[in-house]
C-alpha positions as CSV (number, residue, x, y, z in Angstrom):
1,X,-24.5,-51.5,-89.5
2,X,-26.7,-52.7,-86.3
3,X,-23.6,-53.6,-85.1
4,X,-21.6,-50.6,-85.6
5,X,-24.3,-49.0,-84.2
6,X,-24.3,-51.6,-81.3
7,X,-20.5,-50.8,-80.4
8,X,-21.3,-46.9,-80.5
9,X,-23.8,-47.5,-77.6
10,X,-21.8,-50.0,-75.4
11,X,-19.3,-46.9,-75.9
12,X,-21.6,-44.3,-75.0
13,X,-22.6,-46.5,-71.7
14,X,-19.1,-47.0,-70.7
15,X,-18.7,-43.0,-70.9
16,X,-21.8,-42.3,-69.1
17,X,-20.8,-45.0,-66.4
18,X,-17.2,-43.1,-66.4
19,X,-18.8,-39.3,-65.7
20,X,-21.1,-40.5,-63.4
21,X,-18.5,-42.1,-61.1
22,X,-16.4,-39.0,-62.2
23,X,-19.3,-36.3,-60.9
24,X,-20.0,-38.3,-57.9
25,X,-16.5,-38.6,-56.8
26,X,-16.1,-34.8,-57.4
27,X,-19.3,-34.8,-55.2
28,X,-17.6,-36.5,-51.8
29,X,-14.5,-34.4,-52.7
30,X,-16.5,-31.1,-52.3
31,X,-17.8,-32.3,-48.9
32,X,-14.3,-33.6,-47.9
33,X,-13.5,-30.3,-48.5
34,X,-16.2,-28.5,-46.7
35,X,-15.4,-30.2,-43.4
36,X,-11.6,-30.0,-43.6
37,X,-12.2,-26.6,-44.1
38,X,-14.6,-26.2,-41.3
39,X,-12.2,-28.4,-39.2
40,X,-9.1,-25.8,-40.0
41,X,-11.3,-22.7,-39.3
42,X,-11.7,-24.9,-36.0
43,X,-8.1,-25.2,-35.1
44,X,-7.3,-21.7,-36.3
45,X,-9.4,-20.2,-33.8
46,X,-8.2,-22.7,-31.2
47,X,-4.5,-22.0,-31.8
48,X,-5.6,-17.5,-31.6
49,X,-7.1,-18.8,-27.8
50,X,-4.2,-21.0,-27.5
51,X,-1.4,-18.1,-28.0
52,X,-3.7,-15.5,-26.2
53,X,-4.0,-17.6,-23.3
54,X,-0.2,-18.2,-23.5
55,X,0.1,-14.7,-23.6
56,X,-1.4,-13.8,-20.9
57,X,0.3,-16.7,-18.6
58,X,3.7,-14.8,-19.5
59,X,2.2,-11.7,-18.5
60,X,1.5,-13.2,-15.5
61,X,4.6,-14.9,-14.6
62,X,6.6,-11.6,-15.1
63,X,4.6,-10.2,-12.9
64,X,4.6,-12.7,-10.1
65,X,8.7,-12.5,-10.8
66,X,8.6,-9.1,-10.5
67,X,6.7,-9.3,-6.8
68,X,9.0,-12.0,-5.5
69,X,12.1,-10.0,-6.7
70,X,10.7,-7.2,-4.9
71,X,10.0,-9.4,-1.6
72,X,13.6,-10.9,-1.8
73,X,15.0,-7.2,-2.3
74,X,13.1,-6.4,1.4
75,X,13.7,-9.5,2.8
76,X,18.3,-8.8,1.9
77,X,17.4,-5.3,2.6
78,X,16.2,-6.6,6.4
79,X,18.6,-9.0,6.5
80,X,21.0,-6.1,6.0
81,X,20.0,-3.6,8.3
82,X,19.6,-6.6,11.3
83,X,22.9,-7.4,10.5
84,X,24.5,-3.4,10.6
85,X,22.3,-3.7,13.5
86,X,24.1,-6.2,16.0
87,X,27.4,-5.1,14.2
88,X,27.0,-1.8,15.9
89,X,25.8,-3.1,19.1
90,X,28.3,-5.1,19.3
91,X,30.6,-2.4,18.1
92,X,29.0,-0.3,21.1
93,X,29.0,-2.6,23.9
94,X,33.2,-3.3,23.5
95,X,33.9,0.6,23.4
């Protein structure tokens, strides 16, 4: 019977051996799992800065398109005028 009783103990240590290496590994999983969920919250915020910032650089190239447009629309419009300008001067001085 002792060594029944012997093989029931070596059992019970092997188990107890097994769950502790069980709850400890479950223990670095729960901090794995803290910081790659700290580290996402991280990159989500990052990306929200990241796309507002982009955002706001396409706002701002439209608008600087829009400006130059509007100098180049002067700048043919002058070009234009100088140009009906001498053609009527010219016009002018052969009649």
């Amino acid at each position: 019977m002792k060594l029944g009783n012997e093989i029931i103990k070596n059992k019970f240590d092997d188990i107890d051996i097994k769950v502790d290496f069980l709850i400890e590994l479950c223990q670095m999983l729960q901090v794995e799992n803290l910081e790659l969920s700290s580290k996402i919250k991280d990159l989500e915020t990052k990306l929200v800065k990241k796309n507002e910032t982009e955002e706001l650089n396409l706002e701002q190239e439209a608008l600087i398109q829009s400006k130059i447009d509007g100098l180049l629309n002067k700048l043919d419009s002058f070009s234009n005028n100088l140009s009906n300008d001498a053609l009527k001067n010219e016009h002018q001085s052969n009649v």
